[in-house]
C-alpha positions in Angstrom: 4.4 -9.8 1.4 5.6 -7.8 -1.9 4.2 -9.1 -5.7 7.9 -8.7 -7.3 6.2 -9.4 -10.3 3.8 -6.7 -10.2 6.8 -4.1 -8.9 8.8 -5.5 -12.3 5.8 -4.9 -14.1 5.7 -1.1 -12.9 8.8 -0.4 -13.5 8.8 -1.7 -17.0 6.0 0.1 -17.6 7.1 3.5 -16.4 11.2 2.8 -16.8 13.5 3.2 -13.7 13.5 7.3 -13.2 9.4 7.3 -13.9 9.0 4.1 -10.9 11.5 6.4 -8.4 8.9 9.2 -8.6 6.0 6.9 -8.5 7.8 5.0 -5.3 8.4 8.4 -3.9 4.3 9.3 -4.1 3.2 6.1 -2.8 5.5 6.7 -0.2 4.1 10.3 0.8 0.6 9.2 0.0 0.1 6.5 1.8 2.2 7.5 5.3 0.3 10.5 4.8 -3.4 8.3 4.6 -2.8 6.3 7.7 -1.6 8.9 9.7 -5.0 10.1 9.7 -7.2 6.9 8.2 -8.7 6.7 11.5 -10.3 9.7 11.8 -11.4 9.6 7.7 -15.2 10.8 7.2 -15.4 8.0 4.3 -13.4 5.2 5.9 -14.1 2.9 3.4 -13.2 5.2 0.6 -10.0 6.0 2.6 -9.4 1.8 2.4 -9.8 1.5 -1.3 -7.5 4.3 -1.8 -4.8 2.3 -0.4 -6.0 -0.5 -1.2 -5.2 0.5 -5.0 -2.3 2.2 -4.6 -0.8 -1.0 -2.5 -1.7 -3.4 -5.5 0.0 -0.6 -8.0 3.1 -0.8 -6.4 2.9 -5.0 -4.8 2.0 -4.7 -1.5 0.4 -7.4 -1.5 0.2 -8.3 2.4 -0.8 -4.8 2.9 -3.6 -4.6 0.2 -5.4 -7.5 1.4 -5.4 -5.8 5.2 -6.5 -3.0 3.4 -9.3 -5.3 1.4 -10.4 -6.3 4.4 -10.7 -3.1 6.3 -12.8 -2.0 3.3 -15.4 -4.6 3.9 -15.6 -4.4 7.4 -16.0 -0.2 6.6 -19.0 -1.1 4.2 -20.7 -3.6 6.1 -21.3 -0.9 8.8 -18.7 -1.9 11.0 -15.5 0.6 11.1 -14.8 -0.2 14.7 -13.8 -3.5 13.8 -10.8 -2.0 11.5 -7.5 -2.9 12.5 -5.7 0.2 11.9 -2.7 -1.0 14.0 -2.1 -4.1 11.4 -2.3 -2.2 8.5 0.3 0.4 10.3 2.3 -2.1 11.0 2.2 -4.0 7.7 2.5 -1.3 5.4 5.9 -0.7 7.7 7.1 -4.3 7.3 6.3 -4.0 3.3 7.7 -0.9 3.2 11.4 -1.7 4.6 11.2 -5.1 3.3 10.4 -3.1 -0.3 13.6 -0.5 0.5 15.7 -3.1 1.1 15.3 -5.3 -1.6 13.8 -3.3 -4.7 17.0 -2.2 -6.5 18.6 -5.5 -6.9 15.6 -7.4 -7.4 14.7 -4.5 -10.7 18.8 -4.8 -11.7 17.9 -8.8 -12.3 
């Protein structure tokens, strides 16, 4: 469900205060996005903004719901987008992420 590689990467990359702030934006951005994804005039846009902001961070689960929503958005066919899933697996990413993320970075 969560690339710890690719969160150990980020953080790394950015150092422990710069990775809270970025946490913090993904957070606000992306509850923000799918609170009104469904009603997006670019859907598929909308998708590959989370989309990339889900692999920044290791949502991996998530990402590839969001991959997939994408395609489906392209292909013509928006009405077969799950937004319920991806709701509901950003959520189980998301507390599965809180829960875990500062002892798996303290390793």
């Amino acid at each position: 469900m969560i690339d710890w590689d690719k969160v150990q990467e980020l953080a790394e990359d950015v150092g422990r205060d710069g990775f809270d702030d970025v946490l913090d934006l993904f957070l606000q951005e992306v509850e923000t996005a799918l609170q009104t994804i469904a009603m997006a005039d670019d859907l598929e846009a909308a998708l590959h903004f989370l989309k990339g902001c889900a692999l920044n961070l290791g949502f991996a689960d998530f990402a590839s719901l969001c991959a997939k929503g994408e395609t489906l958005a392209a292909r013509g066919r928006p009405d077969e987008v799950d937004f319920t899933a991806l709701t509901r697996a950003y959520a189980e990413s998301r507390d599965i992420f809180l829960a875990e993320y500062v002892a798996r970075l303290a390793a």
